[in-house]
N, C-alpha and C positions, 0 to 999 in steps of 0.2 A: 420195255422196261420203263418205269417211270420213278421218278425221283421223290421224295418225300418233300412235298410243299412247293412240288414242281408243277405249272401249268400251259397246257401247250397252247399257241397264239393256234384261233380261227383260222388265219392267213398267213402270207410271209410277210404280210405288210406291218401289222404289228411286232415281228421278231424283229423287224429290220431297223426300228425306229432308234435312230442314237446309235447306230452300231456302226464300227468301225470298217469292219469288215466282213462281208456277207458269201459263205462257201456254200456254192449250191453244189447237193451231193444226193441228188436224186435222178433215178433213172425215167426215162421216159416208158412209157406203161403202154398195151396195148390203142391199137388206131379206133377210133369210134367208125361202128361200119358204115354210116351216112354223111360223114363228112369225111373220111379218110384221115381226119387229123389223128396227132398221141394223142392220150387225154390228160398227160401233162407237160405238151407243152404251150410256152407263155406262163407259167407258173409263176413268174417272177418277169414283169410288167414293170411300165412305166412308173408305178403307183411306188412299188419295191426298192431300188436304189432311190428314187425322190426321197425315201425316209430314212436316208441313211445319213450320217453325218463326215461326209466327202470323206467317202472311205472308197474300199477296193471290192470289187467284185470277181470272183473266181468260180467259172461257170466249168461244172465237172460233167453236166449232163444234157449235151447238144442243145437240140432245140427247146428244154427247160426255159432258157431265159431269152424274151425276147429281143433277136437281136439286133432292131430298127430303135427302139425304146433305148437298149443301152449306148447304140451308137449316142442317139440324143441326150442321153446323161452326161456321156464324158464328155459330148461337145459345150453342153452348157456349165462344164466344170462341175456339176453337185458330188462327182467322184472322181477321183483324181486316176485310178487304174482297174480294167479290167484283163481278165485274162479267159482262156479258153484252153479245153485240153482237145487236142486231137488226136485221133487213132486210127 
């Protein structure tokens, strides 16, 4: 469904620009059969909370968000909290 004057960003990187708070609520999608990876995860990279405005990040879908990248966000302070759900 789409919204009247609503346009969706390319990336998460332009959603995420100036945003306080960034809920990843995507599930990871079948493995590519050559590399064994999902094919979404990493979807939200180092690039991703870098453009956010030290806000929080709440990762709802595993390996969605890369979690070497975000470790290196909060350490260098550009977001103040992230969280993860486990199950």
């Amino acid at each position: 469904m789409e919204a009247e004057d609503f346009e969706y960003p390319a990336s998460a990187v332009p959603a995420a620009i100036g945003a306080d708070m960034l809920w990843v609520h995507i599930g990871l999608r079948r493995l590519y059969a050559v590399t064994g990876a999902d094919t979404n995860a990493g979807t939200v990279d180092a690039k991703v909370p870098g453009a956010m405005s030290h806000g929080v990040v709440v990762n709802h879908g595993g390996e969605v968000v890369d979690a070497v990248a975000l470790d290196e966000t909060l350490s260098s302070g550009k977001i103040a909290h992230a969280a993860k759900q486990l199950i």
